[in-house]
Every structure is written in structure tokens, then in C-alpha cells.
N, C-alpha and C positions, 0 to 999 in steps of 0.2 A: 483232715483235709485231703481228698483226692484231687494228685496233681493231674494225672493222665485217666483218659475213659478206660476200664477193666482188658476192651480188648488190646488197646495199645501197650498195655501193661502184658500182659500177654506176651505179646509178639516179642514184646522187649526183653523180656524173660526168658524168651530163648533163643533170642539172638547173641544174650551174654554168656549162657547156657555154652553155646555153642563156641565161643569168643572168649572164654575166662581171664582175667589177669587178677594178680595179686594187689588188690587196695592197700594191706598193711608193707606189702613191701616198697611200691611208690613213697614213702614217708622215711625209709631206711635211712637213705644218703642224707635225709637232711635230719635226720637222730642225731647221725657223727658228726655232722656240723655244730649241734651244740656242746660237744663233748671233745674235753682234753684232747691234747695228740699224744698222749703217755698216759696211763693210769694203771694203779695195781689192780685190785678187786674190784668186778661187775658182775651185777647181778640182772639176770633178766627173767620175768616173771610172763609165764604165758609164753613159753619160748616157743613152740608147735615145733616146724620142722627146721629149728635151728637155724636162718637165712640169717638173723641180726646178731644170734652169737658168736658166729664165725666172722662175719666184719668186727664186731666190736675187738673179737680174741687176738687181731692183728692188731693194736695197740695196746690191751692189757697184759699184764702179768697173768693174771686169770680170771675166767668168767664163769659163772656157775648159772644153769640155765634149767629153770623149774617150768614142767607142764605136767594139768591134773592128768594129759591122754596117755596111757600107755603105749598106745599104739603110734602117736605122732611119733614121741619121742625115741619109739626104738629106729621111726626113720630117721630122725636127726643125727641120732649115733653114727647111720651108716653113711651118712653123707658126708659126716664131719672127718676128716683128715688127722689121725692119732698125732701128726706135729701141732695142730692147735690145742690153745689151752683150755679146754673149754670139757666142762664137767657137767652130764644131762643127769636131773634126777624128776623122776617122777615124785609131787607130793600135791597137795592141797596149800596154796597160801595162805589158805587165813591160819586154816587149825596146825598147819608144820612149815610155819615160816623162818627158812632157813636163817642158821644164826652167824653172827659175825657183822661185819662192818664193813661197807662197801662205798667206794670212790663214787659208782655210777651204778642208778638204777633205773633199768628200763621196764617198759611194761604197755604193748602195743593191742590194741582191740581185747585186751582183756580182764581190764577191771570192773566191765561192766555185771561181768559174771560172779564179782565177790561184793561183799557189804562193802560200798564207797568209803566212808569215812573211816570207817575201822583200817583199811587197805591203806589209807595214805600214811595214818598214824604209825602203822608200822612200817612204813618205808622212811619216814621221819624219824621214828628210832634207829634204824640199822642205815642211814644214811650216814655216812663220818662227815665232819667238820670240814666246812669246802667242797662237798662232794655234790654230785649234779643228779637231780631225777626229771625225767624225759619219760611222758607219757603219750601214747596215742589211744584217744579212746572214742566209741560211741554215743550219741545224742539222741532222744527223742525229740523230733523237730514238734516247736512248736509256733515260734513267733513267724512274723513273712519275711525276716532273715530266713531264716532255717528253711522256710519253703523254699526261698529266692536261690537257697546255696543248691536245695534240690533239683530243681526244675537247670541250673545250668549243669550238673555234673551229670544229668543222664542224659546229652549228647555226648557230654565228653566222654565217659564210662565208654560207651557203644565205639565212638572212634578211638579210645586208644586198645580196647581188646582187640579190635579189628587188623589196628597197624603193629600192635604187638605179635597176634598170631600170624601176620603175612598175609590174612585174608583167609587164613585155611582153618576149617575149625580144628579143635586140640582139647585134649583131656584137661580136666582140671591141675592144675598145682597140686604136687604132695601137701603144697604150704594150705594150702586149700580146704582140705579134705576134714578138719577137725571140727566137731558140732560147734553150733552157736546158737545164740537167741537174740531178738532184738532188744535194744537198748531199753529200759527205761524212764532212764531221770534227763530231765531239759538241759540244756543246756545254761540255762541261767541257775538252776538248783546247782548244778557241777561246780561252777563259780562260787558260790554263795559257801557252799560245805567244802570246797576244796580251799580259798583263803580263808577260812574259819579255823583249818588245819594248819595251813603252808603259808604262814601271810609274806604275802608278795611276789606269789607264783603268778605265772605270766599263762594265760590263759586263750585259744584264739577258734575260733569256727575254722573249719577248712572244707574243702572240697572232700568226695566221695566219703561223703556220709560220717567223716571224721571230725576232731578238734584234737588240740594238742594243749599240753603240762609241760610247762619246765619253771623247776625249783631248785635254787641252790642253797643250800643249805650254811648258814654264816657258820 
């Protein structure tokens, strides 16, 4: 389904081009919203340029932050501040998923990039008993929800790059800069295979092209 004619899609493309902000970071503040004000081990998966492991490292004991980019992560190292606790390792989730037992696991726009069900299962193992996982992921729109969330977030997209760059254009985000591909699987498939995994994960559509996981583990 095309929402906008090609040219307006266009124009729009480089007006955000020009305008960038970060969609997975919008979502940050309301991550630690669903998470402990204390916890020991987190782990975050798809970490890029380290933005959520450095908030999270301010109430963990430690947080270990996996991205497959070489490149992102040697930025994250430099931004991150040797007092946080916060350990970057380059690896693959699926095939070297880190081991151990973790309070809290995150994992924002980037599970779309691993085999879905297999990724939860193993966040399900290395989750501990009471521990919380907090996903943000993307959707292939298909229902006229999913239109309906599109067609309202590409005004908003365009006004908040705008009020966020001051009006001026600006480089992309370092957080920005790491490849991607478009989503996938629907939004009601996500549902169907992720309480099939997690039952009684709480599931929801969101604005700019997102939806969100949160699972706690009895």
C-alpha cells in the first residue's frame, strides 16, 4: 500500500535526510521506565553506539553491550566514560550469545535482523528468575492500524527532526550511521511467535515505525 505519491515521498526523504534524529533513541527514557531502579547484570543486544548502555550502567552493577558492527562499537568505547560499567564486545547473537544470567535484557531495532523466535528463546534462557526484557522492534505494516500509525508519524517524524535540529540541517547520529534492512514479519505474526515463546508478554504498536516487548520472567 502506498501512502504518499513517489514525489512526496521524495521530498520527504530529504527533508529528514537533512533533519535526522534518532527513532530508537525516542524510546530510551521510556526503556528505564520499565526497569528496576537497581539491578546487577544487563545485557543489551544491538547496542550500536552505546546511547541505552550508558543510561542503563547508571543503575546496574554491570552491563555488557553486544553489536555485530565493528565499527559502531569501537564508537561506543570512545564515548563511553571508563567510570561506567559497561563492557562493548563485538559478536553475532545468535551463533555467540553471550553467557550468563542477566536481571535485564534489552534489545532495540534489532531483532528484526536475527531469526525471531530462536532470539527470544535465548533471551528466555539467560533471562534470571524476576528479570525483565524490553524489546523495541520493527514491523512490516500491514493491517489499516499499521497504515493508520504510518500515515500519523510522517508529520510527526518531519516536525520533531526539524525542532530537534533547531531548524538547521545536521549530520546524521553516530547512533545512526549502522546498516539496516527493512522489517519483515507483521505485526500480528510478532504477537502470535513471541507469546508462543514469552506467554504473557505485553505487546503494543507504537509510533515511528516501531512496537515494543516487555516480558518478565516469573
Amino acid at each position: 500500500m502506498k501512502i504518499l505519491p513517489p514525489r512526496v515521498l521524495r521530498a520527504l526523504e530529504r527533508f529528514n535526510a537533512a533533519y535526522p534524529w534518532d527513532h530508537n533513541a525516542h524510546y530510551h527514557r521510556w526503556i528505564l521506565r520499565q526497569l528496576p531502579r537497581r539491578f546487577d547484570c544487563a545485557l543489551d543486544i544491538g547496542s550500536g553506539s552505546g546511547d541505552l548502555a550508558r543510561l542503563m550502567a547508571r543503575r546496574a552493577a554491570a552491563v555488557t553491550a553486544v553489536d555485530s558492527d565493528p565499527a559502531i562499537t569501537a564508537q561506543a568505547r570512545k564515548l563511553t566514560p571508563a567510570s561506567l560499567p559497561v563492557t562493548f564486545a563485538v559478536a553475532d547473537a545468535t551463533a555467540e550469545f553471550p553467557n550468563g544470567s542477566y536481571d535485564v535484557i534489552t534489545c532495540v531495532a534489532t531483532i528484526h535482523h536475527l531469526p525471531f523466535a530462536q532470539t527470544l528463546a535465548a533471551f528466555r534462557r539467560h533471562l534470571a528468575p524476576g528479570g525483565t526484557l524490553v524489546i523495541v522492534g520493527l514491523s512490516r505494516a500491514q493491517t489499516p492500524v499499521d497504515y493508520s500509525l504510518d500515515v500519523l508519524a510522517i508529520p510527526a517524524n518531519a516536525a520533531i527532526g526539524w525542532l530537534k535540529n533547531k531548524g538547521r540541517p545536521s549530520p546524521r547520529p553516530v547512533s545512526m550511521t549502522a546498516p539496516t534492512r527493512p522489517a519483515d514479519m507483521t505485526f500480528d505474526d510478532i504477537v502470535r511467535e513471541a507469546r508462543n515463546v514469552l506467554p504473557g508478554a505485553r505487546l503494543r504498536r507504537r509510533l515511528f515505525w516501531r512496537y515494543t516487548l516487555v516480558w518478565h520472567r516469573p
